[in-house]
N, C-alpha and C positions, 0 to 999 in steps of 0.2 A: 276216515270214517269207521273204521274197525276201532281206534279207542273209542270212539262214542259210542260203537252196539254193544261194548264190554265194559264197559261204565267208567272206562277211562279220562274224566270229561279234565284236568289241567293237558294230559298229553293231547289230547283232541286241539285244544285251543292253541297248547305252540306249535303245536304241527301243520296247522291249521293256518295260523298268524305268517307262521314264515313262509308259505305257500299264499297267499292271499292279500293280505297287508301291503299296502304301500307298492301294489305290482297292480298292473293292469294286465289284463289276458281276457281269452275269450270265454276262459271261466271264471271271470272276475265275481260274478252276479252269483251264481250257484255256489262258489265258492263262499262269500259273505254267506248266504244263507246255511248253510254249515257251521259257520261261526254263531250265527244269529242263535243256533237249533245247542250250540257247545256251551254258550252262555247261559241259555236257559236252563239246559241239565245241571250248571254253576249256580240257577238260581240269581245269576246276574241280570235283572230284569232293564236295567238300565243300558247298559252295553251290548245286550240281544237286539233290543232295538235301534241303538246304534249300526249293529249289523247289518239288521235286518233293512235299515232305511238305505244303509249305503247299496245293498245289494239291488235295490230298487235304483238306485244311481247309474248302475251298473247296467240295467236294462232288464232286470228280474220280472217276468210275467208269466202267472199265472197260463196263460194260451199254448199251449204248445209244450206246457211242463209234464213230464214222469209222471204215474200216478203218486210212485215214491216222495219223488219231490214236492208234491203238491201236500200230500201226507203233515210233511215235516214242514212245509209253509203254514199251514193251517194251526200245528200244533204251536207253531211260534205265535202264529196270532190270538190263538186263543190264552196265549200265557201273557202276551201282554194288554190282554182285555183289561 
């Protein structure tokens, strides 16, 4: 998360990738969403939502999320409006 608040957005996404990707955990969901939030600082509008769908797979909801996290869900959906 620290490359993405210093505008690190490829280290963000492998660091991200290799932590996240193809693993299940109980931060599966929040995790994708950080991806979702890394691609969209890439301007990857395709592959954010990718993310951002999987992390809804994952069990991503709104209810009970961070106001932080809620922030950067918002911000994702309004980029892929």
């Amino acid at each position: 998360m620290i490359h993405l608040s210093v505008g690190r957005t490829e280290e963000a996404i492998a660091d991200l990738t290799e932590a996240f990707v193809n693993t299940v955990s109980p931060y599966s969901a929040i995790g994708h969403l950080h991806l979702a939030e890394a691609y969209m600082q890439a301007g990857n509008r395709d592959t954010s939502e990718q993310m951002l769908n999987r992390s809804k797979q994952y069990g991503l909801g709104v209810a009970g999320m961070h106001p932080q996290e809620r922030e950067k869900y918002e911000l994702v959906l309004n980029f892929l409006l």
